[in-house]
C-alpha positions in Angstrom: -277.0 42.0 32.9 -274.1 41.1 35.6 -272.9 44.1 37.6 -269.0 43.9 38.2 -268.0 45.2 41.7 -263.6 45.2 40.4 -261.5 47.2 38.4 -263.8 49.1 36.5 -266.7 49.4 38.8 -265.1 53.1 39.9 -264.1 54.2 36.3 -265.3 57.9 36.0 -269.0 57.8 33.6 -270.4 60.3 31.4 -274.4 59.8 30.5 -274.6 59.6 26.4 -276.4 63.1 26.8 -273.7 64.3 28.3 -271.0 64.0 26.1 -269.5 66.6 25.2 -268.6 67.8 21.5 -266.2 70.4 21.5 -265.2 72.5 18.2 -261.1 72.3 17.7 -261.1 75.9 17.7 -259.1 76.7 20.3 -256.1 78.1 22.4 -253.8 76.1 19.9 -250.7 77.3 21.6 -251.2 75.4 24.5 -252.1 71.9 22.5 -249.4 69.2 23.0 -248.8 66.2 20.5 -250.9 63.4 20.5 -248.9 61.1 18.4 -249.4 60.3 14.8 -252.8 58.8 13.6 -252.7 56.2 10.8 -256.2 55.8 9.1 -258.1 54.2 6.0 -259.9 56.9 3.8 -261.5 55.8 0.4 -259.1 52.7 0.5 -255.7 54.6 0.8 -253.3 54.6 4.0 -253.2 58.0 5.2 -250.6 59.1 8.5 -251.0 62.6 10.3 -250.1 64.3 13.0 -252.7 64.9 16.3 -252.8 67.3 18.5 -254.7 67.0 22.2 -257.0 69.7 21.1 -258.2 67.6 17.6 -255.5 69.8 15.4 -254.2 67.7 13.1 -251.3 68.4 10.2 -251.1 67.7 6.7 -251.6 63.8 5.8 -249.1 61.9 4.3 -250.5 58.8 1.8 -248.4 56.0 2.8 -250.2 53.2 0.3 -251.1 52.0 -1.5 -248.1 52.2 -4.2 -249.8 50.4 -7.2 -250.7 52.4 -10.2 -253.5 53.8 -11.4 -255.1 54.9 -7.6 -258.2 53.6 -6.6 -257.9 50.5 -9.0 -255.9 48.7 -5.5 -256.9 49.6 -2.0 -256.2 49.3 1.5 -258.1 47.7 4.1 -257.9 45.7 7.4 -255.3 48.1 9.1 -253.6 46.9 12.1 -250.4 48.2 14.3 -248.1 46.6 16.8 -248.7 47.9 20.1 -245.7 50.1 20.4 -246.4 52.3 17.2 -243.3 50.9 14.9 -245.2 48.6 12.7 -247.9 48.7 10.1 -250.0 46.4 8.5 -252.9 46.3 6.1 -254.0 44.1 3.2 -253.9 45.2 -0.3 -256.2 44.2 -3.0 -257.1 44.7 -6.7 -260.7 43.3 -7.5 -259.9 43.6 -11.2 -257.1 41.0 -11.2 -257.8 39.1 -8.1 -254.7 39.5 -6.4 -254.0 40.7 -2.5 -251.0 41.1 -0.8 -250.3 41.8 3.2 -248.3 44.7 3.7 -246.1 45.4 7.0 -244.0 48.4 6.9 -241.3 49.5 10.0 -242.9 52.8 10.4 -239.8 53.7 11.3 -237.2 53.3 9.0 -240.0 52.7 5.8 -238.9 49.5 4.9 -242.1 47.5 3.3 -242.5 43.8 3.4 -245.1 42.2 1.0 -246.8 39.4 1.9 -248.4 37.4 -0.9 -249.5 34.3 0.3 -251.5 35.5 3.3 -255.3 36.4 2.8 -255.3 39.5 5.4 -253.4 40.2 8.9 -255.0 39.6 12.1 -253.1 41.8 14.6 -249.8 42.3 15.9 -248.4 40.1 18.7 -246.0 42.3 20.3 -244.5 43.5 17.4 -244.7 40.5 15.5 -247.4 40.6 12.7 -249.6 37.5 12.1 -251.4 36.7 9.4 -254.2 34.1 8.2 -251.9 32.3 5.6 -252.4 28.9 3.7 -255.4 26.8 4.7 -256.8 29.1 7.0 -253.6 28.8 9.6 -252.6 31.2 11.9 -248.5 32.1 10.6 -246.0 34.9 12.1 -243.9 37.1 10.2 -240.0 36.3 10.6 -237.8 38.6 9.7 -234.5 37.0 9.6 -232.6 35.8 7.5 -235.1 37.2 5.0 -239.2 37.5 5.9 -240.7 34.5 5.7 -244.1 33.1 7.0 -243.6 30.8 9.7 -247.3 28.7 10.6 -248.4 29.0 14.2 -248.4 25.5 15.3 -251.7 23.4 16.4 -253.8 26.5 15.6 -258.1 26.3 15.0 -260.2 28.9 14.0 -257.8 31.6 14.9 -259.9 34.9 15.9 -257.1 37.4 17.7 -253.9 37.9 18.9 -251.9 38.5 22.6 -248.5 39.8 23.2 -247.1 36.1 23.2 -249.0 34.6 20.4 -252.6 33.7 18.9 -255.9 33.2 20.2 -258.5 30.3 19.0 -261.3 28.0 20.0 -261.2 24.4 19.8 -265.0 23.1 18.9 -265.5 20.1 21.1 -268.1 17.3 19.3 -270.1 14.0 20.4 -269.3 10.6 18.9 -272.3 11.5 16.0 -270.3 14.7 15.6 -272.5 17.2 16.9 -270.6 20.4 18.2 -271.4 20.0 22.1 -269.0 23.0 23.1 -266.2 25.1 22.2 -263.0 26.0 24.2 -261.1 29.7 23.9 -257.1 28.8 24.3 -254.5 31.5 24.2 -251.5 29.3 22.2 -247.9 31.0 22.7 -245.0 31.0 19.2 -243.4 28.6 21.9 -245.9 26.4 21.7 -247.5 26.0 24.9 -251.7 26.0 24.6 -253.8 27.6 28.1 -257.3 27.2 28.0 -259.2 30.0 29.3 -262.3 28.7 29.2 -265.1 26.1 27.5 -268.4 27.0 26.7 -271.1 24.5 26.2 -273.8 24.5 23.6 -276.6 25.4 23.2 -279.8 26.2 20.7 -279.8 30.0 21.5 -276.1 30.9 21.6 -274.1 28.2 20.1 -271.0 29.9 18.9 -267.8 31.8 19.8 -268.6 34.9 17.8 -265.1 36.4 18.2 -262.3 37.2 21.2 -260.6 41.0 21.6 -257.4 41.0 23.7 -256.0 44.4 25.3 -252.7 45.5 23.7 -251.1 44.8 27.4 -252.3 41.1 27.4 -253.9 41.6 30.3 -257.7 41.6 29.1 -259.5 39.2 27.3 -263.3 40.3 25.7 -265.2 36.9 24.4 -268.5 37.4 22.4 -270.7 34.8 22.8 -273.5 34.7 20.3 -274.9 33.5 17.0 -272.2 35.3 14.8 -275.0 36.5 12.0 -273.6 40.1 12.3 -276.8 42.3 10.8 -278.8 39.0 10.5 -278.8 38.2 14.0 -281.7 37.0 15.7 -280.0 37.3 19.5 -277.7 39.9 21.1 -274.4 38.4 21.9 -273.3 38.7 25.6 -269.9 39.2 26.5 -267.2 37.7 29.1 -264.0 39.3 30.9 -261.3 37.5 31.9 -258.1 39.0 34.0 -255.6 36.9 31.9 -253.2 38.6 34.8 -255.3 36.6 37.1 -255.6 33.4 36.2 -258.4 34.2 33.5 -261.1 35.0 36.1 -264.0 35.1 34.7 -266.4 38.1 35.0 -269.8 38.2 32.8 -270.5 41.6 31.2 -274.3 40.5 30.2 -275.2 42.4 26.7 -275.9 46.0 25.2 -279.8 45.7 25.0 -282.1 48.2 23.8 -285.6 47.8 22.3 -285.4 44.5 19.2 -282.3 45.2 17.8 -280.2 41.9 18.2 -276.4 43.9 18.9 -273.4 42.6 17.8 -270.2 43.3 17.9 -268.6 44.8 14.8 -265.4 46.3 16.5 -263.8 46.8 19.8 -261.1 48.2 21.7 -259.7 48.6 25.4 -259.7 52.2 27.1 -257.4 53.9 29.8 -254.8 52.2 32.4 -257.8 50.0 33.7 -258.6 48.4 30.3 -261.8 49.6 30.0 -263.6 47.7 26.9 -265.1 50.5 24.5 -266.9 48.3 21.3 -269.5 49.2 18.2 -272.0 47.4 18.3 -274.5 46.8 15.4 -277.8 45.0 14.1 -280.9 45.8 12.5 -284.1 46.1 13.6 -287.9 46.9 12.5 -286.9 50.1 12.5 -283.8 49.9 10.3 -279.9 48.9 10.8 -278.2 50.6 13.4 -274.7 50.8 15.0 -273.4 52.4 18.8 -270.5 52.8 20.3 -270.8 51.5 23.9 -268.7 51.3 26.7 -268.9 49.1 30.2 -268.7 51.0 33.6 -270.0 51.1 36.5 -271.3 47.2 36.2 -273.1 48.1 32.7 -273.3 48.4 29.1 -273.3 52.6 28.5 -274.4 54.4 24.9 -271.7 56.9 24.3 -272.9 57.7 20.8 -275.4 56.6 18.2 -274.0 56.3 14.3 -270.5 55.1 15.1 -268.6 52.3 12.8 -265.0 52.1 14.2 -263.7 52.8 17.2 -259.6 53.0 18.8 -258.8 53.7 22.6 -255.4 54.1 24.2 -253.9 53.3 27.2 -254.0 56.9 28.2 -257.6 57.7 27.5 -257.5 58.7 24.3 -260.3 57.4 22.1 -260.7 58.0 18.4 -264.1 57.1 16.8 -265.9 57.6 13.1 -269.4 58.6 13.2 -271.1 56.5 10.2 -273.4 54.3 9.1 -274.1 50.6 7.8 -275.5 50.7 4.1 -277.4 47.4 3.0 -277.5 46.0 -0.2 -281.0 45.6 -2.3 -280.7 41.8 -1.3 -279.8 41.6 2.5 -278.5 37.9 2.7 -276.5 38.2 -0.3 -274.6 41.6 0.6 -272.1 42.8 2.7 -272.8 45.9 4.4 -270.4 48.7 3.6 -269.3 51.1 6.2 -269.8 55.3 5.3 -268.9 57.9 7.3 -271.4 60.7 7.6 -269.1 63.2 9.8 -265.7 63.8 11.1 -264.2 61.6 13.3 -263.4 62.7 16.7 -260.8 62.7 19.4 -262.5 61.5 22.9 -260.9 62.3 25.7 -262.0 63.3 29.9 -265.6 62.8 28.6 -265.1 65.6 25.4 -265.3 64.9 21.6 -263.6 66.8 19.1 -263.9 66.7 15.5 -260.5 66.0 13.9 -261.3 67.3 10.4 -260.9 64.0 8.6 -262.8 61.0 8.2 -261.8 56.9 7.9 -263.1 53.3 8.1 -260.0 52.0 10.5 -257.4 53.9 12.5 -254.4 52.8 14.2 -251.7 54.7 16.3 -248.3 54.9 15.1 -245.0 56.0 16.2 -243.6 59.8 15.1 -242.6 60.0 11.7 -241.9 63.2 11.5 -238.9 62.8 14.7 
């Protein structure tokens, strides 16, 4: 595992053992607003008010809107980085149909979206979408919303503030993938590489890219992109997109034979500090942690964690939970379940905020 002597190397660290879970009980007079917490629970889109002691307010159910409740649900939830968008996909397994919804959190207005299969993030405040053929396409508001496709686009995995990120898969004249390149392509058109990976038998894919809401971070996965069925743990790469995308290797979580993966990730505080949960089973059963890199290294901040959302000022929200497995491993999907509160992380504390969810995303006041 490569140490890292830069930005993070000084980032204040709390042991796993030492993390402390505080009860919101109390002095609630001197609490100040949070913000407002959107989350997923039991596929309905929830909104509520947070306090900085874990108080929260009463929920407001936002989506979804089609009758009868629980036949459509909500997933995939995703929010522009300045709070005033919304975005998740709607779905109705007894019909077939999906929709992507974005709604200005602000004024309420809804936009449905139903020839995109799910939305991949926000760049900016522009909502993008995996739309016809598998193509990256950005919402456009104007005249009336329409999907415009993100030209020259392959295997689209995340967003930045100026547009999408992909990887290019490089092949020999027998066709034979030989290496893959990780491009950051801009709405205007222009295409950066970042960096190209060669092949190999152990680690031969891209697994996935995460991008910091500032655009200055870029997380690549490197590994064999089984998820649960992974025989290798995927190692991870940073690059300073504010620095030329220099390269730093963060190495892998490792810890006894379970073969971690990432399932979801997020950057933490003004440094970008990347916070993911991990996952992957084991001889002993499928397991999932929330880890975080400091001080040149891969820390455990807490075991039984499924989703995770950090903030630029410190402020982490994550969902205890577990990974269920079907009876027939390769032929299911794992299903997420809570098994606790979340909590509200902050300075090294955890506090439960009396609710629990599958995805989270900050939004902007609604109640102002």
């Amino acid at each position: 595992m490569s140490g890292r002597t830069g930005r993070w190397a000084t980032a204040a660290v709390m042991a796993a053992s030492a993390v402390a879970v505080v009860s919101p009980v109390t002095a609630r007079a001197s609490a100040s607003s949070v913000g407002e917490l959107a989350y997923i629970s039991q596929g309905s889109v929830y909104v509520v008010p947070v306090s900085s002691d874990a108080s929260t307010g009463s929920p407001d159910r936002i989506a979804p809107t089609a009758q009868p409740r629980g036949v459509t649900t909500a997933s995939n939830l995703e929010a522009s980085s300045d709070g005033t968008w919304l975005a998740w996909l709607e779905s109705n397994p007894k019909t077939g149909s999906i929709a992507v919804v974005a709604m200005d959190v602000v004024t309420g207005r809804q936009v449905r979206l139903t020839h995109a299969s799910y939305p991949l993030g926000f760049a900016g405040d522009t909502l993008v979408v995996i739309g016809k053929g598998e193509r990256a396409a950005r919402l456009v508001l104007k005249p009336k919303p329409h999907l415009v496709t993100v030209a020259d686009t392959n295997y689209p995995d995340a967003v930045y503030p100026h547009g999408v990120i992909d990887q290019v898969t490089h092949s020999s004249k027998r066709g034979t993938p030989t290496s893959s390149t990780v491009r950051l392509n801009s709405f205007s058109g222009q295409h950066v590489s970042v960096h190209r990976y060669a092949g190999s038998k152990s680690l031969p894919y891209l697994a996935g890219e995460l991008a910091s809401s500032d655009g200055k971070q870029l997380l690549v996965e490197v590994g064999d992109d089984e998820g649960f069925y992974g025989t290798q743990a995927s190692d991870f790469d940073d690059y300073a997109l504010d620095d030329n995308s220099a390269r730093t290797p963060l190495g892998h979580y490792a810890t006894g034979s379970t073969a971690w993966q990432m399932n979801d990730g997020t950057f933490v505080g003004p440094d970008d500090v990347p916070w993911l949960t991990v996952y992957g089973s084991s001889r002993s059963g499928t397991r999932s942690d929330l880890v975080r890199y400091v001080n040149g290294a891969w820390q455990l901040v807490a075991s039984d964690v499924i989703t995770v959302l950090g903030r630029s000022d410190g402020y982490v929200v994550y969902q205890p939970g577990k990974w269920v497995l079907g009876k027939h491993a390769e032929d299911d999907v794992p299903t997420q379940r809570p098994t606790t509160d979340a909590q509200l992380w902050f300075d090294g504390s955890a506090r439960s905020l009396g609710l629990t969810g599958t995805e989270f995303a900050w939004v902007t006041n609604l109640r102002s």
